[in-house]
GUZAVEX-536313 format. One record per residue (C-alpha): y, z, x; residue in three letters. Coordinates in Angstrom, 3 decimals. Last residue first. Layout:
N
<r <Y; Z; X>; Ala>
...
This chain:
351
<r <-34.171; 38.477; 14.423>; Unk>
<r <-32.913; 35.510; 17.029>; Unk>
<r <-32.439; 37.042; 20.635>; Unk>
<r <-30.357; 39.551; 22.326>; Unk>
<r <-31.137; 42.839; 21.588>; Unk>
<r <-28.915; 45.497; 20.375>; Unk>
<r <-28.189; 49.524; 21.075>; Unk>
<r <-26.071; 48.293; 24.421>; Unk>
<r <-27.569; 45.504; 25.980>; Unk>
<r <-31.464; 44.414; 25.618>; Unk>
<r <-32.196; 41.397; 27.197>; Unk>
<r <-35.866; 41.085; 25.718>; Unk>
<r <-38.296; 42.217; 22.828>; Unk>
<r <-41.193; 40.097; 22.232>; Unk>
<r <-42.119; 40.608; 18.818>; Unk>
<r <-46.132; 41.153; 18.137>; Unk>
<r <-46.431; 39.891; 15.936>; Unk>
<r <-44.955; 35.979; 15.286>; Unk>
<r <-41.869; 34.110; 14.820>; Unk>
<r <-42.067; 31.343; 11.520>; Unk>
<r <-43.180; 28.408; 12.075>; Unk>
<r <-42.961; 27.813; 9.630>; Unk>
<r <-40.050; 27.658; 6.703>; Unk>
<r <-37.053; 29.277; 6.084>; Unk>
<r <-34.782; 28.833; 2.816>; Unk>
<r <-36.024; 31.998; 1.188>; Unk>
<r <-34.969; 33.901; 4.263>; Unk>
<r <-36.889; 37.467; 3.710>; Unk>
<r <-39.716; 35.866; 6.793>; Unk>
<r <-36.929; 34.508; 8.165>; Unk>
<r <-35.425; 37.910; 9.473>; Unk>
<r <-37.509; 38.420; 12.075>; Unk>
<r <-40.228; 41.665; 10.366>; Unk>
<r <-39.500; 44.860; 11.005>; Unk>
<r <-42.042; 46.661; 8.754>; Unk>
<r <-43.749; 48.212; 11.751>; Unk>
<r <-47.254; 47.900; 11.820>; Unk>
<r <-47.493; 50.773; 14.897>; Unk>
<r <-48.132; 49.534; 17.798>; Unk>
<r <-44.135; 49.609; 18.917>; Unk>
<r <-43.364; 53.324; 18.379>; Unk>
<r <-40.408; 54.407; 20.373>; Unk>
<r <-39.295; 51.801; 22.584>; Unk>
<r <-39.834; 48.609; 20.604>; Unk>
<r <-39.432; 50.471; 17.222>; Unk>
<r <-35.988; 51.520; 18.333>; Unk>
<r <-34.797; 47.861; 19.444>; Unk>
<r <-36.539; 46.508; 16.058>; Unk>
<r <-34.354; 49.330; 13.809>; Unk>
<r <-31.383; 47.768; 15.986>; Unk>
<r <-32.036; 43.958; 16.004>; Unk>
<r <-31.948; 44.295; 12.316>; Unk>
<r <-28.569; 46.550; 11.948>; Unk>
<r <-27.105; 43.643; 13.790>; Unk>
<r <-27.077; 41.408; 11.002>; Unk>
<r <-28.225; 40.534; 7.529>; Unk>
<r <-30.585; 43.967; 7.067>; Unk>
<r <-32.908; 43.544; 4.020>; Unk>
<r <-33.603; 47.513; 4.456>; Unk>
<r <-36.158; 47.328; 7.150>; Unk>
<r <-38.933; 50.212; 8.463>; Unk>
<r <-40.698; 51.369; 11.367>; Unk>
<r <-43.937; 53.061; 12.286>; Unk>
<r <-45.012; 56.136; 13.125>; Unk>
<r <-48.017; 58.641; 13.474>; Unk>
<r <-47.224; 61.742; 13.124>; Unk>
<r <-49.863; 63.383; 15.410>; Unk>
<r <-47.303; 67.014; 15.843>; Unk>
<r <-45.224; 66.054; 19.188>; Unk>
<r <-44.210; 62.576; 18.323>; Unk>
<r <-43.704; 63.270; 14.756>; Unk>
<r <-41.245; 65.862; 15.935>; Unk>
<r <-39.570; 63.636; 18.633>; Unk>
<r <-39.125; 61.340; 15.627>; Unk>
<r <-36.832; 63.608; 13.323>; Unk>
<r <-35.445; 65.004; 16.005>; Unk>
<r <-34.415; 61.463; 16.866>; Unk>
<r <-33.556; 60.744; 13.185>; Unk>
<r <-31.265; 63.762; 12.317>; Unk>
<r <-29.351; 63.803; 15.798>; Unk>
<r <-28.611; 60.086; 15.213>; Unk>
<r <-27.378; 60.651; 12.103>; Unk>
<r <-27.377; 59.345; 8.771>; Unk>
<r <-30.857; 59.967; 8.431>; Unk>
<r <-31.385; 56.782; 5.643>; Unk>
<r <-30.074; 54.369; 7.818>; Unk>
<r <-32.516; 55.091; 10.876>; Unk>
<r <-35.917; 53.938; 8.459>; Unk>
<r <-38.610; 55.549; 9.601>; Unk>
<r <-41.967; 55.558; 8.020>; Unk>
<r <-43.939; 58.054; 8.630>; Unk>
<r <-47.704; 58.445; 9.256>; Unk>
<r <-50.521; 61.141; 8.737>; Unk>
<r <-49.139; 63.302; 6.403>; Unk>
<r <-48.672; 66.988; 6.126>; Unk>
<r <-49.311; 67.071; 2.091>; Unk>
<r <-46.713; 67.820; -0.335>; Unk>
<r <-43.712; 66.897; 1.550>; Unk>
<r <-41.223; 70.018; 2.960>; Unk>
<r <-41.735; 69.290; 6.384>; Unk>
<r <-40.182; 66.211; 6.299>; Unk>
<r <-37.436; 66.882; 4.220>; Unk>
<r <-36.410; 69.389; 7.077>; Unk>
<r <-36.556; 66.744; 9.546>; Unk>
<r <-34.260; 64.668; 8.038>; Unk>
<r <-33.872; 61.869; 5.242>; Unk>
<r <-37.440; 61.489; 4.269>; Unk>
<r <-38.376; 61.365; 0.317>; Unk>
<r <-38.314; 57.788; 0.144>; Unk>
<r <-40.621; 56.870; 3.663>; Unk>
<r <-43.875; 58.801; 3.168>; Unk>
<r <-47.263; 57.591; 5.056>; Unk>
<r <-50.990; 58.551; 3.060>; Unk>
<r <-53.436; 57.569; 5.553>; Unk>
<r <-54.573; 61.353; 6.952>; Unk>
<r <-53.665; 62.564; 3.805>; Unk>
<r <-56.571; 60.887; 2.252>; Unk>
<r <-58.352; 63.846; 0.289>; Unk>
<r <-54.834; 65.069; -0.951>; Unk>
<r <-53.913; 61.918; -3.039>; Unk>
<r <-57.503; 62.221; -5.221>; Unk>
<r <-56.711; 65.529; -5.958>; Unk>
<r <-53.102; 64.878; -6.526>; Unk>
<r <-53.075; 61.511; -8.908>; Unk>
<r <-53.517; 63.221; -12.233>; Unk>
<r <-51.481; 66.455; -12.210>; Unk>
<r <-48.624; 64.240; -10.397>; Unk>
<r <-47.933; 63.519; -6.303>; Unk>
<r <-46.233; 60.183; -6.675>; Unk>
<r <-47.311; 58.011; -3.759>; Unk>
<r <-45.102; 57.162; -1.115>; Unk>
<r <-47.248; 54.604; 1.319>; Unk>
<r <-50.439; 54.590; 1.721>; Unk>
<r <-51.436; 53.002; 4.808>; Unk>
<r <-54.735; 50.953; 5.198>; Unk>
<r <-58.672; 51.419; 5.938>; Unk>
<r <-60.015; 52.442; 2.222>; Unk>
<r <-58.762; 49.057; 0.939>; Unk>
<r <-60.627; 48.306; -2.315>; Unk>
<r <-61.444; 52.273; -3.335>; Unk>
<r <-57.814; 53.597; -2.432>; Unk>
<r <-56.191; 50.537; -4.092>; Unk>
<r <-58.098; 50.995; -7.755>; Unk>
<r <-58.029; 54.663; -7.411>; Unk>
<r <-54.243; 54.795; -6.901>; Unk>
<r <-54.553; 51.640; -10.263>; Unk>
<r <-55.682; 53.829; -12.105>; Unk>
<r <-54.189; 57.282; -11.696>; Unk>
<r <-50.582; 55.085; -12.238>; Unk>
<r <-47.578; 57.076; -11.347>; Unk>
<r <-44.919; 55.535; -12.460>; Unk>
<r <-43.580; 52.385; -10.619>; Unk>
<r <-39.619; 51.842; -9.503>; Unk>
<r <-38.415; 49.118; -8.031>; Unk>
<r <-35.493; 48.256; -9.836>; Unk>
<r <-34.161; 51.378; -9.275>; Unk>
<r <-33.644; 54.717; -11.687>; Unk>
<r <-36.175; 57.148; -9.746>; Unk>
<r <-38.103; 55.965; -6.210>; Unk>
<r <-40.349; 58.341; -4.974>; Unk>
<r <-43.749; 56.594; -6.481>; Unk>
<r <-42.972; 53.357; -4.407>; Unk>
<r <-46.711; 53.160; -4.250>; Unk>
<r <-46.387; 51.347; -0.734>; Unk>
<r <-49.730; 49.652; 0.338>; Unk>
<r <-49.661; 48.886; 4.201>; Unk>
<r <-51.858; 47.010; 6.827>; Unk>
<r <-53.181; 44.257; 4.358>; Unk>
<r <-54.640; 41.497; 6.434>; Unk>
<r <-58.315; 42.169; 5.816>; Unk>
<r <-58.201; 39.002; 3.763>; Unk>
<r <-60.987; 39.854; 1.412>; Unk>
<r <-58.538; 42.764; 0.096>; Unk>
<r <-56.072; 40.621; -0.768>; Unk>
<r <-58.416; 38.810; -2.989>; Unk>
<r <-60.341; 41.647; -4.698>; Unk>
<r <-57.285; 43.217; -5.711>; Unk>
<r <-56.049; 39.814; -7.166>; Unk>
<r <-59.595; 39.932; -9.246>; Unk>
<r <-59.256; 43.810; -10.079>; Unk>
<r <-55.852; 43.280; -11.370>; Unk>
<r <-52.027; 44.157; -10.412>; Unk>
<r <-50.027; 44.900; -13.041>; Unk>
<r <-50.009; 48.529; -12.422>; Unk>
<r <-48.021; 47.459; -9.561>; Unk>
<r <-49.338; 47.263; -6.158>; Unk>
<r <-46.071; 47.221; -3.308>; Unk>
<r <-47.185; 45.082; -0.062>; Unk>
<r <-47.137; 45.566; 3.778>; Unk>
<r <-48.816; 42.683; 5.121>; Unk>
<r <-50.215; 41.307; 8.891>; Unk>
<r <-49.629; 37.593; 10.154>; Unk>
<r <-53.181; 36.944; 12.826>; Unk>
<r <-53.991; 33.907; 10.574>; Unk>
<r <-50.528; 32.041; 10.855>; Unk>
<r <-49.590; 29.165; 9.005>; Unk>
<r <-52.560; 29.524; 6.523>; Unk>
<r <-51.721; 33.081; 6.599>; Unk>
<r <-48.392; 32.800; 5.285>; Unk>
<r <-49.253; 30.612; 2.210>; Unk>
<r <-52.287; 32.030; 1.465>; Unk>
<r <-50.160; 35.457; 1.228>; Unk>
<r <-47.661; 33.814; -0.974>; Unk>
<r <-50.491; 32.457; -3.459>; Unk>
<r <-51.759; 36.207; -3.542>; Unk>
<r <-50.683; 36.270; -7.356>; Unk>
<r <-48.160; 38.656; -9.550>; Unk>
<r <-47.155; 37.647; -12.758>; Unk>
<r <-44.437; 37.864; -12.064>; Unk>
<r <-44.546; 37.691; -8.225>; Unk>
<r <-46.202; 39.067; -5.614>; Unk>
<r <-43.598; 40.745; -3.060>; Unk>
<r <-43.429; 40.809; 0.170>; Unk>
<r <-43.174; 43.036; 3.629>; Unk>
<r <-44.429; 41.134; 6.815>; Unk>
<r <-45.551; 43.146; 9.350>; Unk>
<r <-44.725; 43.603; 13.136>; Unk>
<r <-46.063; 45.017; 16.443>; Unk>
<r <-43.381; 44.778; 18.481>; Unk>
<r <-43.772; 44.119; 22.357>; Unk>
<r <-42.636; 47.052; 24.652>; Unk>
<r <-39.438; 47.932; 26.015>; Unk>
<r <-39.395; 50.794; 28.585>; Unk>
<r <-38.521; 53.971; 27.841>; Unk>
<r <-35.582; 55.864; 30.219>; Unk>
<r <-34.082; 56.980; 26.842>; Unk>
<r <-30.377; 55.826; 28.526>; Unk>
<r <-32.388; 52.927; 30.265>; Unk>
<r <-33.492; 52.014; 26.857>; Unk>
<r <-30.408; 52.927; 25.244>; Unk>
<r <-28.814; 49.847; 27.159>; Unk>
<r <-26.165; 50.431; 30.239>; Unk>
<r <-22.671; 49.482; 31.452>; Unk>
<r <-21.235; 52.822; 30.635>; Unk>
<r <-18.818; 50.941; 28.320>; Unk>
<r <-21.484; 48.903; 26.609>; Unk>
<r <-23.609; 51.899; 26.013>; Unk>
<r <-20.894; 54.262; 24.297>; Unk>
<r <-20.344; 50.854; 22.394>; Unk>
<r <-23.989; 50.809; 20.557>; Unk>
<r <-23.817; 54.068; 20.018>; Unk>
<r <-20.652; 54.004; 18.475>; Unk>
<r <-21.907; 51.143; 16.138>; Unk>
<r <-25.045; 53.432; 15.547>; Unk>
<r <-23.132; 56.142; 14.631>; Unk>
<r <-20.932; 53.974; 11.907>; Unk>
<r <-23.681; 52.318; 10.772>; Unk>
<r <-25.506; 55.817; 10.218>; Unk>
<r <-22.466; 57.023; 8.410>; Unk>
<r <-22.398; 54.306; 5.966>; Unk>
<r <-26.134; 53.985; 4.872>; Unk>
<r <-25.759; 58.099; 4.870>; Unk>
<r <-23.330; 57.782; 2.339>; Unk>
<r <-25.245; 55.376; 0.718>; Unk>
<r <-28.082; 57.687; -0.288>; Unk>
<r <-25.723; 59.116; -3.183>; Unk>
<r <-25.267; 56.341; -5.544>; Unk>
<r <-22.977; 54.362; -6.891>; Unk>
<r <-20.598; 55.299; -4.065>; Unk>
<r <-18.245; 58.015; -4.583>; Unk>
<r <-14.232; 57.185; -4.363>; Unk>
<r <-12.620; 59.589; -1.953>; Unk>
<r <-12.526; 57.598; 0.797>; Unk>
<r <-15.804; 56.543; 0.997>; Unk>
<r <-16.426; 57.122; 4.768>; Unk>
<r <-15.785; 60.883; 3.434>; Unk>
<r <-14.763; 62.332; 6.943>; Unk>
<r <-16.396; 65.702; 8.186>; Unk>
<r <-20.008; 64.401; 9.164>; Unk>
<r <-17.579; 61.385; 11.923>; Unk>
<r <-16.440; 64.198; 13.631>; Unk>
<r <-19.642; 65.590; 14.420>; Unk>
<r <-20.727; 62.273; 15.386>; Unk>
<r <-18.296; 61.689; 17.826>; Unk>
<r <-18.759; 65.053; 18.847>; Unk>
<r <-21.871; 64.617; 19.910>; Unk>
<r <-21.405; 60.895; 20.405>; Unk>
<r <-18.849; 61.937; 23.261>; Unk>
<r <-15.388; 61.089; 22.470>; Unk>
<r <-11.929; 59.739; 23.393>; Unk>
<r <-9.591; 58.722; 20.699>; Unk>
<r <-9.249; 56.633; 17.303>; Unk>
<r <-12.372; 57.745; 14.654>; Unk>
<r <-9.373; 58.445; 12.000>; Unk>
<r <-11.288; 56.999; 9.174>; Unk>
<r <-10.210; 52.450; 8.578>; Unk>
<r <-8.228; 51.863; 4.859>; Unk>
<r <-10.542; 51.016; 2.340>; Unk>
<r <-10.142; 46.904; 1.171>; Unk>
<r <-13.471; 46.137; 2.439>; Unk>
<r <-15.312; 48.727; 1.116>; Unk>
<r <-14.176; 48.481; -1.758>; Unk>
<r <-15.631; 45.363; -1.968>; Unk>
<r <-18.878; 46.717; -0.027>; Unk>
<r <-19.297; 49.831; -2.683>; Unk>
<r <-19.330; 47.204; -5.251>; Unk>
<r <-22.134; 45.081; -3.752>; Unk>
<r <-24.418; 48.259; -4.022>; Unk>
<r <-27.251; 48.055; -1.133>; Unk>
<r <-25.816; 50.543; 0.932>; Unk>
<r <-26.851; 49.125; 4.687>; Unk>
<r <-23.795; 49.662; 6.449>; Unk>
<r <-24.749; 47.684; 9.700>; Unk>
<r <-23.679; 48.641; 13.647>; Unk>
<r <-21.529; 46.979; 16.198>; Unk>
<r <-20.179; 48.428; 19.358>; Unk>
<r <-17.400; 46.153; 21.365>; Unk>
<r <-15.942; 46.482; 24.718>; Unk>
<r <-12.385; 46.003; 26.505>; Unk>
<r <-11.886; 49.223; 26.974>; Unk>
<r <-12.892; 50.069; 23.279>; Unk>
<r <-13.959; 48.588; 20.051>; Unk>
<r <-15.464; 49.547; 16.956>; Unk>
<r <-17.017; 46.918; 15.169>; Unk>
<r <-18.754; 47.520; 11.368>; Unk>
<r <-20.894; 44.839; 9.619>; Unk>
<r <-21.123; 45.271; 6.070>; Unk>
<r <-24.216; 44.328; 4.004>; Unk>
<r <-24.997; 42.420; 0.877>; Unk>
<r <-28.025; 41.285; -0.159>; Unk>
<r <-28.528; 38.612; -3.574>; Unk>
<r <-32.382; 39.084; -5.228>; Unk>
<r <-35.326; 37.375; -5.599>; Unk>
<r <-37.466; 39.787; -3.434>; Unk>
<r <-37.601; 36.248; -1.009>; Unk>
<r <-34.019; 37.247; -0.007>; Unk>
<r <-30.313; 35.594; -0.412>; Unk>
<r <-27.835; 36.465; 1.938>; Unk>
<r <-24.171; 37.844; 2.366>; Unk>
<r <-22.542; 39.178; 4.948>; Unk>
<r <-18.850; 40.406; 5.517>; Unk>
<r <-17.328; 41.398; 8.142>; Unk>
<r <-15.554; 45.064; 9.040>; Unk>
<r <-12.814; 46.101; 12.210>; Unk>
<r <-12.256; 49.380; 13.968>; Unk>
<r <-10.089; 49.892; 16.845>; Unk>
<r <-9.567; 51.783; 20.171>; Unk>
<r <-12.731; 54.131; 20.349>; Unk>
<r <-13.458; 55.505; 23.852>; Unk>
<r <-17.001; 56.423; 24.291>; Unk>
<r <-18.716; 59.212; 26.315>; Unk>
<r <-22.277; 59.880; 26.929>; Unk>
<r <-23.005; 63.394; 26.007>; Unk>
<r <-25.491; 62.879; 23.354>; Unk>
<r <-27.382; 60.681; 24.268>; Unk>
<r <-30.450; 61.613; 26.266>; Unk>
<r <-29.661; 64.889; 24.637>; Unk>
<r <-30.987; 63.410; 21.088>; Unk>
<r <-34.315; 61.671; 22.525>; Unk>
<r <-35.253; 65.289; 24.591>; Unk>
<r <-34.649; 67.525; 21.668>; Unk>
């Protein structure tokens, strides 16, 4: 595991831990919340994002009394320290995935601080160079859904790129539409997903209605059913997962050997879990690409920092922040995503 032992001996000294706060609406019509760990040491400071999208988990949160992470570490044993605490203090979160929200921004803060002390970035650590993100913008339609958000975007930019969720509401005409733009890198099925908001059943229809119109672009987590499997298994070779992967061993255990993944750090836990995780994409034609959870703060210069040296042509859903802002307006920052000044595990400049 080249990517893991690149890291895992570098020391950090933890002194302190502190939390903020942020809040934010999005363009999915919907409040975020995230919580912004520090840990601090010899005169530095490591910051990384808990992620867990359940408000009431950040209030108490907030009021939980700081783990034992105090002392002298590597991020080995950092992080095998952190796997034996309950970050949740004995109260479960709402739901299960958030304890790996937690425990990844807790990682990635100590990452990000191991760096700062050694007076390096992980991109000398990985000994990768930086390289120009290519991004996509992730939206939704509407209710009723329409492309009038799409016309929007690309009249202000022709070259923006889309990552989009069909619904079985979606119809031939607004099928038709998208598809005439040729901007439409990714079409997640969200067919993982069980007692969200964003949920959709397995619809035979409407997986032959998207595979047909846009036979060149991802497929993203489709529900492998009686009805949708033969028709799933003939395009492997597009089909990406993102739900169902939390560590390499999920990975190998989907349905079909896929041609892409989408990685999202947060939902490994562990830096171990994610970089073996991508190493073994790397190694068996994985292809990769990136992916956002509505991140507020640092946790979005992160998942672009990673994309930049680890997969940055593929259509990463990393978009700058303003493209979830509802307030924002063009001109909005464009693909691919310069990516400059890194220090520590974070970037310097406006996501």
């Amino acid at each position: 595991m080249a990517l893991y032992d690149a890291i895992a001996d570098l020391p950090v000294s933890i002194e302190s831990e502190s939390r903020s706060r942020h809040r934010g609406e999005t363009t999915s019509d919907f409040e975020r919340v995230t919580t912004e760990i520090a840990l601090s040491g010899k005169d530095a400071v490591g910051r990384g994002e808990d992620v867990t999208y359940d408000e009431v988990d950040h209030q108490a949160f907030a009021d939980a009394p700081s783990p034992d992470l105090t002392g002298d570490w590597t991020i080995d044993s950092f992080s095998t320290h952190l796997a034996e605490i309950d970050l949740f203090a004995g109260d479960p979160p709402e739901r299960e995935s958030s304890r790996a929200h937690r425990q990844w921004a807790y990682e990635s803060a100590a990452l990000d601080l191991a760096c700062r002390q050694a007076g390096t970035d992980l991109a000398s650590v990985l000994e990768r160079e930086t390289d120009p993100v290519r991004f996509v913008v992730s939206t939704r339609l509407g209710d009723p859904p329409s492309a009038d958000r799409i016309e929007r975007l690309l009249s202000a930019d022709p070259g923006v790129e889309f990552k989009l969720d069909p619904t079985p509401t979606w119809t031939t005409d607004l099928v038709s539409a998208l598809a005439d733009t040729t901007a439409v890198r990714i079409l997640d099925l969200k067919g993982w997903y069980e007692g969200t908001d964003v949920d959709v059943p397995a619809d035979p229809e409407l997986y032959e209605l998207v595979r047909d119109a846009f036979p060149d672009v991802i497929i993203e987590d489709p529900a492998f059913t009686d009805e949708t499997r033969e028709l799933l298994v003939a395009e492997a070779d597009r089909i990406a997962f993102d739900y169902p992967v939390t560590d390499l061993e999920s990975l190998r255990s989907l349905p079909v050997d896929p041609g892409w993944c989408n990685v999202k750090p947060s939902r490994f836990g562990s830096l171990r879990s994610l970089l073996e995780t991508i190493e073994y994409c790397l190694e068996n034609d994985i292809r990769l690409y990136g992916g956002g959870q509505f991140e507020l703060g640092v946790g979005r210069e992160q998942i672009q920092l990673l994309a930049s040296l680890l997969y940055p042509e593929g259509p990463n859903d990393v978009a700058p922040r303003a493209f979830n802002d509802p307030t924002a307006s063009p001109p909005y920052p464009e693909s691919p995503l310069s990516i400059d000044d890194v220090v520590g595990f974070r970037i310097d400049h406006e996501s």
